[in-house]
N, C-alpha and C positions, 0 to 999 in steps of 0.2 A: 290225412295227417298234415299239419301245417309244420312246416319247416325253415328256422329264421337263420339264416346263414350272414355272418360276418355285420350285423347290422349296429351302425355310427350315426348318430344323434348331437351336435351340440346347438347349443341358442347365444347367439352372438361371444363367439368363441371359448364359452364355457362347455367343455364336452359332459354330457348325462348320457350318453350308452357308447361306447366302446367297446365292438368287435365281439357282439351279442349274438351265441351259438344256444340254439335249442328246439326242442322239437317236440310236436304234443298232437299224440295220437288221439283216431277217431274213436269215440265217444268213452272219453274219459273227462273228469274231473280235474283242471290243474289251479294252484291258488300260486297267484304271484305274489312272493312275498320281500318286502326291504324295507330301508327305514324311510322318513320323507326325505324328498328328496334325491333318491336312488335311483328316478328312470321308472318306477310301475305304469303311470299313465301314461308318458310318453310313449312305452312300449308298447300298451294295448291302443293305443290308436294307432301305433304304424300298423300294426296286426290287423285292422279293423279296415284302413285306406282312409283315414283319417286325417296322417299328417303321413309325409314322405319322409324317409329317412336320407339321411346326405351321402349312405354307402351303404350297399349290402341288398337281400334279397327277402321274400316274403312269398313262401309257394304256400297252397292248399285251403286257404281259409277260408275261399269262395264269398257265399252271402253271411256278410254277420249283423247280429240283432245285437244291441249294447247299451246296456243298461248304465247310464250315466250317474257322475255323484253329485249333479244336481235335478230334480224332479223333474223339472221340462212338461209340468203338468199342465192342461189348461182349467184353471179353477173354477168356472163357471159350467162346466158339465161333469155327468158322472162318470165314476170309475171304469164303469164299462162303455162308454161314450170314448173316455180318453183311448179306451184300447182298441175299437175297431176304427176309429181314425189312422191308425197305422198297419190295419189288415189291409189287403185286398183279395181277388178272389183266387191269386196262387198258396193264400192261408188258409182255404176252408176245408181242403182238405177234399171234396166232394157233398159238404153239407151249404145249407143254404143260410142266409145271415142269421135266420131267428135260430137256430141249431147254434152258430157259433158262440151268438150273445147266452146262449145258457151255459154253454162249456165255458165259455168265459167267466160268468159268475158261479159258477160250481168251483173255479182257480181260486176267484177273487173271497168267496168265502172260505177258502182255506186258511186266506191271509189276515182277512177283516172281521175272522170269527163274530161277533153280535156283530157288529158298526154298517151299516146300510150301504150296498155298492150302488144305492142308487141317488144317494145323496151329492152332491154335489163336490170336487175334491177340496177345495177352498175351505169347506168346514174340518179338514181332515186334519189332524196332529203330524207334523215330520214323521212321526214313524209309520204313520198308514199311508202317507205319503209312499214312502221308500217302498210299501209293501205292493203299491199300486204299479208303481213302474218294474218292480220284480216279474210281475204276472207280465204286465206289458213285453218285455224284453224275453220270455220265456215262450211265447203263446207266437210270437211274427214268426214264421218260418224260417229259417237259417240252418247253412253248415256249422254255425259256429255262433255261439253265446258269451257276449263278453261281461260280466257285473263287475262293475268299476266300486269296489268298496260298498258294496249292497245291504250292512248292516250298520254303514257310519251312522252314530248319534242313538243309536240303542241300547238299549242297556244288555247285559249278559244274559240274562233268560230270553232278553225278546231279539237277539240275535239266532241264542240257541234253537230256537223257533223258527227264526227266517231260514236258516242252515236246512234243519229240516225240511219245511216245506221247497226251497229249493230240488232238494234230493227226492222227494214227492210226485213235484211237479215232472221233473225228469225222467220220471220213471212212470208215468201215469202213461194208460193205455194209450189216450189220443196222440200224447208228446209221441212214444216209442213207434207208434203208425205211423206216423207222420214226419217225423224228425231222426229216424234210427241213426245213430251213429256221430250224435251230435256232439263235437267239441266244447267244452266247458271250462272258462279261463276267468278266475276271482282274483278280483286284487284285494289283497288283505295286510293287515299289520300283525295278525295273530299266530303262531302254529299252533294254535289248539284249532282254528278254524280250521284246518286242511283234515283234522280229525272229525269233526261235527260234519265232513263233508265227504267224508272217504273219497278224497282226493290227494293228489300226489301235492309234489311244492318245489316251486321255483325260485329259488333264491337269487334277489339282486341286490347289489351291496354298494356303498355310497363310493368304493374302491374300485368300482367294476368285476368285482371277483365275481363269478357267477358259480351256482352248484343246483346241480337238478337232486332233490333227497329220493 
């Protein structure tokens, strides 16, 4: 369980989280949700060991994998190139790399349905982009999965789709081997997404009201 106790945020004395209590059990689904500017990113990187917080604590999250809301692709290889650049061999699980690179594209075709994971990512649309680094962020080993806004810039069915495969992936035999009990933290603007995700929701508000629903 990661447990955030009393945790204080400001950036040149403008405070963005004050005295930020809440708690998210192993392997559950939570969607942090508020308006811009509320503190969501701020939060998952203190979560993450990203940025240090000015007060307060941060137990349980151990190794986390986090899915950024910029690509962080390298364009000139492919999609499964871009993903075992970020394995090593405490990812494989007990298999050997040509084993992983097909579980990898067996992910990556869930997300790129026709579109070639062996193409290069540079030719790719933002949104197979987005789809690329979902598998990426899912597939590295971790206690803890952060997706920082993992459906910006799509549209409603092809989010409803990323949601899905999301909850797919998670739940797919090798993830459950390998990953049991894995924390899963989305930043979102939606609560219909917390639905598309059968996951709970954390509320943070530009007033610091906080409410776990």
């Amino acid at each position: 369980m990661i447990k955030l106790e009393n945790i204080c945020k400001s950036y040149d004395e403008k405070t963005v989280l004050d005295n930020i209590m809440a708690e998210f059990p192993d392997d559950s689904i939570t969607c942090i949700m508020g308006e811009s500017g509320a503190g969501k990113t701020t939060l998952v990187r203190i979560i993450a060991g990203l940025e240090n917080a000015d007060r307060g604590t941060v137990s349980g999250a151990g190794v986390v994998s986090f899915d950024f809301q910029e690509d962080r692709l390298i364009n000139d290889i492919s999609a499964a190139d871009n993903i075992m650049l970020v394995l090593d061999k405490n990812d494989f699980g007990g298999h050997d790399k040509k084993t992983m690179r097909k579980i990898i594209n067996e992910n990556l075709a869930e997300v790129l349905k026709d579109y070639p994971s062996d193409k290069s990512t540079g030719t790719y649309s933002g949104g197979m982009k987005r789809r690329v680094c979902l598998v990426r962020a899912m597939m590295k080993k971790s206690d803890t999965v952060i997706l920082d806004e993992p459906v910006s810039g799509l549209d409603p069915s092809a989010a409803a789709d990323m949601y899905a495969t999301i909850r797919k992936i998670l739940a797919a035999e090798y993830i459950k081997k390998h990953r049991d009990g894995r924390i899963c933290i989305v930043v979102t603007h939606e609560k219909s997404d917390s639905g598309l995700l059968d996951g709970g929701i954390y509320l943070l508000t530009t007033d610091k009201a906080v409410d776990t629903i």
